[in-house]
Biopython code that builds the backbone (N, CA, C, O; Angstrom):
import numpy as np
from Bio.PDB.StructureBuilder import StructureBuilder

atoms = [
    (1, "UNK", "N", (104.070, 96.846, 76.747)),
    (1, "UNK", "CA", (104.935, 97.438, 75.750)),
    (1, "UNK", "C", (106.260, 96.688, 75.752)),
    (1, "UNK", "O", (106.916, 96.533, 76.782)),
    (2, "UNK", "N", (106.611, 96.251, 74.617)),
    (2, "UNK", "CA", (108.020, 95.760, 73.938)),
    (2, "UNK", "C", (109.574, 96.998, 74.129)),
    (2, "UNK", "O", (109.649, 98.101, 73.587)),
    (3, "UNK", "N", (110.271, 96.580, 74.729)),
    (3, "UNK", "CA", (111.385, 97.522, 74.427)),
    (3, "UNK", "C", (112.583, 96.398, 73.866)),
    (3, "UNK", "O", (112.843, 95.302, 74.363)),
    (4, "UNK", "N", (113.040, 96.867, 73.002)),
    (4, "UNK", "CA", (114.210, 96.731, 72.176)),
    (4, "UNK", "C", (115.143, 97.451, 71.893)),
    (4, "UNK", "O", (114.912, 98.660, 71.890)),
    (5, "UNK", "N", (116.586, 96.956, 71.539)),
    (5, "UNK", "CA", (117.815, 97.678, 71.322)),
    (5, "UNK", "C", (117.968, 97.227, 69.820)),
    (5, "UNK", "O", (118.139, 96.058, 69.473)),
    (6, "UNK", "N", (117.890, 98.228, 69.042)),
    (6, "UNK", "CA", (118.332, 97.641, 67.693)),
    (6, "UNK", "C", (119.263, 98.609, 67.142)),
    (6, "UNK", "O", (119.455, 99.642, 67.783)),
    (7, "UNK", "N", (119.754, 98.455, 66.251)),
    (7, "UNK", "CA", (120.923, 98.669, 65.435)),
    (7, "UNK", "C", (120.727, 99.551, 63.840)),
    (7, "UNK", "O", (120.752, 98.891, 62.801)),
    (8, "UNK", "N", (120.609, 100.494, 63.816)),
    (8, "UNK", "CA", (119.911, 101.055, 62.067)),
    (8, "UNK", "C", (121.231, 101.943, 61.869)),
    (8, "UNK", "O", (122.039, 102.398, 62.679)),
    (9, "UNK", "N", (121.111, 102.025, 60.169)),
    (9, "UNK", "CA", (122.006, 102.522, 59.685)),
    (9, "UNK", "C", (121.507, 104.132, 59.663)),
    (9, "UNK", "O", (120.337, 104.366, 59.966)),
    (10, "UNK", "N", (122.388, 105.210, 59.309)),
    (10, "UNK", "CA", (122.659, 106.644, 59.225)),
    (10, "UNK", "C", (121.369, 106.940, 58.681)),
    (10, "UNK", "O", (120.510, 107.533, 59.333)),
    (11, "UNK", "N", (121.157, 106.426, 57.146)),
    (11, "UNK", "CA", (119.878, 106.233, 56.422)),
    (11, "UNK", "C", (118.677, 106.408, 57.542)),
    (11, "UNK", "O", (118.084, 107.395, 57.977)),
    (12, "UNK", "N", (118.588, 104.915, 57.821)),
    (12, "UNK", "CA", (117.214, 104.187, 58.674)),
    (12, "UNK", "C", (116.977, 105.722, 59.908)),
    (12, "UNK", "O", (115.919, 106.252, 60.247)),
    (13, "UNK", "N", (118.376, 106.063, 60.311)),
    (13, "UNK", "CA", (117.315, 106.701, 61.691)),
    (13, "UNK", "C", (117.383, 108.210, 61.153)),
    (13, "UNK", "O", (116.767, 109.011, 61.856)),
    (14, "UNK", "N", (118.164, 108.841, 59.788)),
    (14, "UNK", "CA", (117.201, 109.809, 59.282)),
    (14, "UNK", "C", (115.820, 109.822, 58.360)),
    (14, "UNK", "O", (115.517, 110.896, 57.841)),
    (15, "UNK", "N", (115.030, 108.740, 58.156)),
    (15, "UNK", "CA", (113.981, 108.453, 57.975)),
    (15, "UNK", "C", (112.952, 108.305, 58.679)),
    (15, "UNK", "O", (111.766, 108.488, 58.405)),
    (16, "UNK", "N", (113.510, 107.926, 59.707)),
    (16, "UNK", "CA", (112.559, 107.827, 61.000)),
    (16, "UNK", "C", (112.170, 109.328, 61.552)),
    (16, "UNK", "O", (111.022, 109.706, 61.788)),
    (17, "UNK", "N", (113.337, 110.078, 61.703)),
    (17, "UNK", "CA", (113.461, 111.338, 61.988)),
    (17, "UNK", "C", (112.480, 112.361, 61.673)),
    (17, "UNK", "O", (111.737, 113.125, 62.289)),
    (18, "UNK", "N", (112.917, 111.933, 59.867)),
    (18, "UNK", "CA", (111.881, 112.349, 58.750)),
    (18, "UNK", "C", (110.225, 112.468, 59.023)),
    (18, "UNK", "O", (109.458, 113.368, 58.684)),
    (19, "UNK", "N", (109.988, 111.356, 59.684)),
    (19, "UNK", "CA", (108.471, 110.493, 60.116)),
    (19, "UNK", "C", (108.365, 111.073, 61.380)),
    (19, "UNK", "O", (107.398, 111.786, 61.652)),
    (20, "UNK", "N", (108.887, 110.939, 61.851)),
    (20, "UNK", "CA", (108.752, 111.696, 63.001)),
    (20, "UNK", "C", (108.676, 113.393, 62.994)),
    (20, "UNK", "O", (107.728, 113.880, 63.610)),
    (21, "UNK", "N", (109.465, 114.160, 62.441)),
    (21, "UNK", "CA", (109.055, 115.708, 62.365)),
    (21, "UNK", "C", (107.717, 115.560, 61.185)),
    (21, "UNK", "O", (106.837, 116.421, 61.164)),
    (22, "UNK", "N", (107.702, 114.727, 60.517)),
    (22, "UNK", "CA", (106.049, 115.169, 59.278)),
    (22, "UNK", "C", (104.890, 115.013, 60.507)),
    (22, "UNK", "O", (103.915, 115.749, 60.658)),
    (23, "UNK", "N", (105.197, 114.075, 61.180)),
    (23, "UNK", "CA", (104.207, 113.688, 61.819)),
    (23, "UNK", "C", (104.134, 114.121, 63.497)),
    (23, "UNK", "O", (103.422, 113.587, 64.347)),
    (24, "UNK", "N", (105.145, 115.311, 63.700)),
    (24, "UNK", "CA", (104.952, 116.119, 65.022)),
    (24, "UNK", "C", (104.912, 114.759, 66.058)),
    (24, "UNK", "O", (104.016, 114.745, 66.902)),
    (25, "UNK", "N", (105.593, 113.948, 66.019)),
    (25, "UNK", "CA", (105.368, 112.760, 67.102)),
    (25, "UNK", "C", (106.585, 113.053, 68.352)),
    (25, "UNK", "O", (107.641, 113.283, 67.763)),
    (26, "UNK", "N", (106.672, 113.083, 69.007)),
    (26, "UNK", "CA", (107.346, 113.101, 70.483)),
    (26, "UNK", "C", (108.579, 112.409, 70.195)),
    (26, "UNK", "O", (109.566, 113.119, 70.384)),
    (27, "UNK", "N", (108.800, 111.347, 69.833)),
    (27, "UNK", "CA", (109.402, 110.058, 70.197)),
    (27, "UNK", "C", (110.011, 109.828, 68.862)),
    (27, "UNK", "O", (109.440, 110.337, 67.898)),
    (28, "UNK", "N", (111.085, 109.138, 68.672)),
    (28, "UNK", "CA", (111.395, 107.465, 67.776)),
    (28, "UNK", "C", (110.833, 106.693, 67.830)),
    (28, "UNK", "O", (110.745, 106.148, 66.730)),
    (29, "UNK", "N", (110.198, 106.137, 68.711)),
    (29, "UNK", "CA", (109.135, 104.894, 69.121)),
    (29, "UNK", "C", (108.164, 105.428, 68.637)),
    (29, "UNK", "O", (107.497, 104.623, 67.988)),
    (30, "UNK", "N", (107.772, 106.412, 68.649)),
    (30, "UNK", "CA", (106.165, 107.171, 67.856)),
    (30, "UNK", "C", (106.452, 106.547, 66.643)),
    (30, "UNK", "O", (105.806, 105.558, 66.298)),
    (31, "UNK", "N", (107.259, 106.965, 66.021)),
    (31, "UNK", "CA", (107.501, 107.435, 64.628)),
    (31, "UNK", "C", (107.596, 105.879, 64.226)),
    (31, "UNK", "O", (106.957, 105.450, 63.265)),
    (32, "UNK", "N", (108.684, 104.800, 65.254)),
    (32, "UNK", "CA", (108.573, 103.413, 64.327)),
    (32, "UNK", "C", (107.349, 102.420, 64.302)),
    (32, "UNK", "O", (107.080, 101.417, 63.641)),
    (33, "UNK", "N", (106.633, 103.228, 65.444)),
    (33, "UNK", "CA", (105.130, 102.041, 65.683)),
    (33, "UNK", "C", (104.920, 102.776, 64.647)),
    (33, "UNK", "O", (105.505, 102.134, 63.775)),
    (34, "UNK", "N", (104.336, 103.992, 63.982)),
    (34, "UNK", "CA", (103.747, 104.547, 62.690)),
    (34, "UNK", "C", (104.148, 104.061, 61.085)),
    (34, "UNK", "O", (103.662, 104.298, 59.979)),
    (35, "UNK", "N", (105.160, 103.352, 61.524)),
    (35, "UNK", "CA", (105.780, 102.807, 60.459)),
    (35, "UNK", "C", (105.759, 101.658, 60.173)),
    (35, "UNK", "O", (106.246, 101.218, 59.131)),
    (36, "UNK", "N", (105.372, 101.187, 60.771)),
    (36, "UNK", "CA", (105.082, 99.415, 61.542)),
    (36, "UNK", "C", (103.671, 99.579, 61.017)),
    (36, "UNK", "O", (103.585, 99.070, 59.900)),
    (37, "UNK", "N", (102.678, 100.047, 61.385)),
    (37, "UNK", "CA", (101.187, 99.788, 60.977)),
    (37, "UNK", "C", (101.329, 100.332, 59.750)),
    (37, "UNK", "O", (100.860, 99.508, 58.965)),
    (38, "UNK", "N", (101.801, 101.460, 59.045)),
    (38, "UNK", "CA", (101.511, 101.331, 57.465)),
    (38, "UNK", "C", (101.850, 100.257, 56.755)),
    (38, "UNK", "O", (101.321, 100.039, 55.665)),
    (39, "UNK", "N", (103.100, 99.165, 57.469)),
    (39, "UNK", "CA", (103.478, 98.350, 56.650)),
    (39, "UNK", "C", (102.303, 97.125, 56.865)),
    (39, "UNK", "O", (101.985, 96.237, 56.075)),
    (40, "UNK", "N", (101.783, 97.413, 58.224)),
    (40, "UNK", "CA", (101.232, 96.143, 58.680)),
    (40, "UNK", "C", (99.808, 96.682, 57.346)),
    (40, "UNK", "O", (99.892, 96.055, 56.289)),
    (41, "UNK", "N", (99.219, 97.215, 57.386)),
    (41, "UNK", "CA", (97.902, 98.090, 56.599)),
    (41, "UNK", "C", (98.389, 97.607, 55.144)),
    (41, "UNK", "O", (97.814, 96.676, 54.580)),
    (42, "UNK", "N", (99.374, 98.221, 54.618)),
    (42, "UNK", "CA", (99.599, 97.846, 53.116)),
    (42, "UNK", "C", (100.219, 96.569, 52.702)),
    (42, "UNK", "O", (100.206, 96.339, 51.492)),
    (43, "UNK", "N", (100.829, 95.583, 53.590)),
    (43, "UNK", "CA", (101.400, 94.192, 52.433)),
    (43, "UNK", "C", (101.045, 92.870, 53.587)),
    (43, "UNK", "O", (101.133, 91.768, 53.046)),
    (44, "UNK", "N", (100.585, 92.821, 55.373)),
    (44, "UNK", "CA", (99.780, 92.160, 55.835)),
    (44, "UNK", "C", (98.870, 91.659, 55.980)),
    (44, "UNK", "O", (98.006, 92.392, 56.460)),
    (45, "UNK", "N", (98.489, 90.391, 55.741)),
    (45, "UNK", "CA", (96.841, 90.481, 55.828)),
    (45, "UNK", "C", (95.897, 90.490, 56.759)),
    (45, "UNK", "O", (96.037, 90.006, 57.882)),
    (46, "UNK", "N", (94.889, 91.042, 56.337)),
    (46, "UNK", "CA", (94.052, 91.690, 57.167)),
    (46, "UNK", "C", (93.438, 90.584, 58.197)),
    (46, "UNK", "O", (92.916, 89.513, 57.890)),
    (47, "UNK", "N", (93.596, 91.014, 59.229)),
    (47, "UNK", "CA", (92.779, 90.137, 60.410)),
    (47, "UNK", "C", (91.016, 90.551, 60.263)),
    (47, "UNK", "O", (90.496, 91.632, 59.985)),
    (48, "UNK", "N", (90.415, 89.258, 60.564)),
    (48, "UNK", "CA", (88.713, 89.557, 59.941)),
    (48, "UNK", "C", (87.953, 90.115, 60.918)),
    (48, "UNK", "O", (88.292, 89.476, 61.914)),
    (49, "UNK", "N", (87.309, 90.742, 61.186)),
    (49, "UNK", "CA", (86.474, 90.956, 61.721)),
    (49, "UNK", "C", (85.477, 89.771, 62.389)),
    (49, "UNK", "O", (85.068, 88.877, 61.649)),
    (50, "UNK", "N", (85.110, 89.795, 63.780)),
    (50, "UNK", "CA", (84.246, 88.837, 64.190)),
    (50, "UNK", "C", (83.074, 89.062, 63.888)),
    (50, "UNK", "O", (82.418, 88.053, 64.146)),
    (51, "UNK", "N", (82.450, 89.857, 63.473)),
    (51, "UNK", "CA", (81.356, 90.036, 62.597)),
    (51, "UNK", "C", (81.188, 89.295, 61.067)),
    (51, "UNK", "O", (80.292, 88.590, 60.603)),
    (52, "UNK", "N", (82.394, 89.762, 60.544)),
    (52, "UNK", "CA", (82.228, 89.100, 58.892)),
    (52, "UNK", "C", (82.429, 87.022, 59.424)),
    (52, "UNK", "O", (82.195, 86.056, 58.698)),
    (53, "UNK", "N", (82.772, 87.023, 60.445)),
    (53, "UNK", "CA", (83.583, 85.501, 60.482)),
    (53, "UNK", "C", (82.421, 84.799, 60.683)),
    (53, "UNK", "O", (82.165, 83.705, 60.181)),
    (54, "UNK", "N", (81.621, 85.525, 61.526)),
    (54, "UNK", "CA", (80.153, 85.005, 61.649)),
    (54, "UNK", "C", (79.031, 85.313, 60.583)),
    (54, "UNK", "O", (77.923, 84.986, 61.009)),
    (55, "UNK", "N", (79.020, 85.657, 59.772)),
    (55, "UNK", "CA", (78.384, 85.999, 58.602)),
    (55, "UNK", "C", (78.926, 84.493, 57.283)),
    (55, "UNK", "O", (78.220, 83.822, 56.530)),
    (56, "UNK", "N", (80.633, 84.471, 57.563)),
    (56, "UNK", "CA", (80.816, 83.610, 56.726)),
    (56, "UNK", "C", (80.179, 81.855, 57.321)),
    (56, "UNK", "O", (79.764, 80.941, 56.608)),
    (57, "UNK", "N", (80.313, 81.889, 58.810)),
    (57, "UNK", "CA", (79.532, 80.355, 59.257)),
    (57, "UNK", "C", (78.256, 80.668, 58.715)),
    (57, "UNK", "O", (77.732, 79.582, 58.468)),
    (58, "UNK", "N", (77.469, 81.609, 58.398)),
    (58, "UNK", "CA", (75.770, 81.683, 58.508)),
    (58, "UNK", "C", (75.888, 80.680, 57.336)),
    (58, "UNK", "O", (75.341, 79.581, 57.247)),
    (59, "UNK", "N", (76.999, 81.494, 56.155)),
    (59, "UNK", "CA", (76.412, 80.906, 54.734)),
    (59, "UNK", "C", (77.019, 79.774, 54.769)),
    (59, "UNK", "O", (76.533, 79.125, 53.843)),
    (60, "UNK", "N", (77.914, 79.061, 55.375)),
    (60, "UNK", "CA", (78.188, 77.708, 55.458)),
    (60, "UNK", "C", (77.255, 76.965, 56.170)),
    (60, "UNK", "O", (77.139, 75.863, 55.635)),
    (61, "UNK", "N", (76.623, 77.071, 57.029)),
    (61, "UNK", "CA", (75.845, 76.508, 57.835)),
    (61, "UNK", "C", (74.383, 76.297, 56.273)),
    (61, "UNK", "O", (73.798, 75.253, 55.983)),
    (62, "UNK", "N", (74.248, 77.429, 55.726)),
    (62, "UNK", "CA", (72.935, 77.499, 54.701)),
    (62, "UNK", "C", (73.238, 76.600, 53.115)),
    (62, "UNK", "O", (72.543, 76.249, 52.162)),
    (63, "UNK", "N", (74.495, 76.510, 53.460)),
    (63, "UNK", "CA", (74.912, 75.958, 51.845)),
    (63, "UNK", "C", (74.687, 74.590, 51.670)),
    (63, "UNK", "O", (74.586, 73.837, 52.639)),
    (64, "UNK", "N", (74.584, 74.131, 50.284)),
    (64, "UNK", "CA", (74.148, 72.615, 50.013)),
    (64, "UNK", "C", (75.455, 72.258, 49.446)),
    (64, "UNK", "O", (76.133, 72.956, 48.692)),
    (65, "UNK", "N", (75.829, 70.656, 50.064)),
    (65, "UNK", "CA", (76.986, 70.508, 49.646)),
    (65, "UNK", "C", (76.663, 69.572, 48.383)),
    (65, "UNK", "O", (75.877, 68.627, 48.450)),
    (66, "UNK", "N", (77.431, 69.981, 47.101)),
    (66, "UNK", "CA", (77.396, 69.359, 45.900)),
    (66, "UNK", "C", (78.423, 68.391, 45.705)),
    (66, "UNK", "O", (78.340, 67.632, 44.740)),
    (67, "UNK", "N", (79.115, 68.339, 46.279)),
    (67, "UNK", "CA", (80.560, 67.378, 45.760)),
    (67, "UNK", "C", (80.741, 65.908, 46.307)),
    (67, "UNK", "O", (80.021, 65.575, 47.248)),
    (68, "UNK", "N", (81.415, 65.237, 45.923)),
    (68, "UNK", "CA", (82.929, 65.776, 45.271)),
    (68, "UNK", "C", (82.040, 65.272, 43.738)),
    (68, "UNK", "O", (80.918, 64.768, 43.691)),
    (69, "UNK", "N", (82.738, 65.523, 42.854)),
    (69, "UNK", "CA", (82.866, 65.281, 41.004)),
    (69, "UNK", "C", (83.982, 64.230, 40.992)),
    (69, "UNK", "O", (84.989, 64.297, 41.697)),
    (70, "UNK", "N", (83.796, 63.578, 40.411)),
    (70, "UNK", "CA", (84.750, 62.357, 39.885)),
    (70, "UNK", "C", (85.412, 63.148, 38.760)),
    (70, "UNK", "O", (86.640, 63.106, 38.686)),
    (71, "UNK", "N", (84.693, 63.886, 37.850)),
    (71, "UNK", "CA", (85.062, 64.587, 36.562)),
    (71, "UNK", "C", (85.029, 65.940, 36.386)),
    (71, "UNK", "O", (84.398, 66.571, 37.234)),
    (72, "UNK", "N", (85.517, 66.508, 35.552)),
    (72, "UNK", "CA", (85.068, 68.428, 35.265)),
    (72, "UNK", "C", (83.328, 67.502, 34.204)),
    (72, "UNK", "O", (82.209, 67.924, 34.496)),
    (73, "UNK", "N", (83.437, 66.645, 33.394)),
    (73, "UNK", "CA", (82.275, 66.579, 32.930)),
    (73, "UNK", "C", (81.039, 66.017, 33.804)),
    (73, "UNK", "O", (79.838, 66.010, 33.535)),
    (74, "UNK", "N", (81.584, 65.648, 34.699)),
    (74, "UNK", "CA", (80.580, 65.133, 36.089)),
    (74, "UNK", "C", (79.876, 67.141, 36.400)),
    (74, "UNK", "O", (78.714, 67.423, 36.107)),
    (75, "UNK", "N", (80.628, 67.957, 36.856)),
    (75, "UNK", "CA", (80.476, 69.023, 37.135)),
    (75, "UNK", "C", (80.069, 69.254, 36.307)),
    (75, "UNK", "O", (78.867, 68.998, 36.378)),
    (76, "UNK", "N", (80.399, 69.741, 35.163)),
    (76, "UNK", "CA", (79.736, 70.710, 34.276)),
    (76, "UNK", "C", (78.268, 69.981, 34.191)),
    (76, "UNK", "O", (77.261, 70.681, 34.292)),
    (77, "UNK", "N", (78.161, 68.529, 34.000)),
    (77, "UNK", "CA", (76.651, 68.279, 33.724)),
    (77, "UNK", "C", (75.918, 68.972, 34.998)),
    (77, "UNK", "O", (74.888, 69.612, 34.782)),
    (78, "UNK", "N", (76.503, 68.842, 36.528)),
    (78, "UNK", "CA", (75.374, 69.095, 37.689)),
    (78, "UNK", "C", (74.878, 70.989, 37.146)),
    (78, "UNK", "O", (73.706, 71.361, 37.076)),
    (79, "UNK", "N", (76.153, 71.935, 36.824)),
    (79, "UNK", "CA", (76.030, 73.356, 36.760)),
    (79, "UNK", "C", (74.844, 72.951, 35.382)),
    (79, "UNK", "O", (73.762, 73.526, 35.262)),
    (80, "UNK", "N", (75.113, 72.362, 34.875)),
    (80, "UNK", "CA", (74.007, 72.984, 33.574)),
    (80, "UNK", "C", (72.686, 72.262, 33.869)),
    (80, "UNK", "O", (71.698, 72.819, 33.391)),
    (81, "UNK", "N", (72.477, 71.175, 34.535)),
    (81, "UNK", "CA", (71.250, 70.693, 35.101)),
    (81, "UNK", "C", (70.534, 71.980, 36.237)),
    (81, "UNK", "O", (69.324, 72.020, 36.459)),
    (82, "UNK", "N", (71.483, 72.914, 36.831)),
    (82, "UNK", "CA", (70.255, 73.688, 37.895)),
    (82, "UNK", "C", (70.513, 74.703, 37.344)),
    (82, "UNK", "O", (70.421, 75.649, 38.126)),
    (83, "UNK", "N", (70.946, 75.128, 35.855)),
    (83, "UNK", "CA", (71.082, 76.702, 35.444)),
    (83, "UNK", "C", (69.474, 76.775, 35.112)),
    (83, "UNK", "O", (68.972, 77.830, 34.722)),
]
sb = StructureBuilder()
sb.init_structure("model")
sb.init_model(0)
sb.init_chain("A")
sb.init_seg("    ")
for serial, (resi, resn, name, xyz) in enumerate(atoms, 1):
    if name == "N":
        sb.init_residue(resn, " ", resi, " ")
    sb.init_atom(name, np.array(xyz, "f"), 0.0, 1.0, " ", f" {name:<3s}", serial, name[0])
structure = sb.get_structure()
């Protein structure tokens, strides 16, 4: 566990407060790790699963490589030759 001294305005630590009595948590530290993973959940991106990561080698390992195209009309002829 991380301990830190930080600095919040009047605002910041009646919000926390806020988060903390909705959410019956013990602590300030309750309340800012809870606040920390909604942010991490809603605008972070998601770390993958080692399951899906190995699912994505299967289909790389299975795929045929087509490239490179010199042209978009190089491409478009190969897509309309195997439609």
């Amino acid at each position: 566990m991380t301990q830190n001294i930080i600095d919040i305005g009047e605002r910041e630590g009646r919000v926390i407060n806020i988060v903390k009595a909705k959410y019956g948590l013990k602590t300030k530290s309750e309340a800012i790790a809870l606040i920390t993973k909604a942010y991490e959940d809603a605008f972070l991106e998601p770390e993958l699963r080692p399951e899906y990561i190995e699912k994505l080698e299967k289909i790389k390992r299975g795929a045929k490589y087509i490239g490179p195209f010199s042209s978009v009309e190089e491409l478009d002829k190969h897509i309309k030759s195997n439609a």
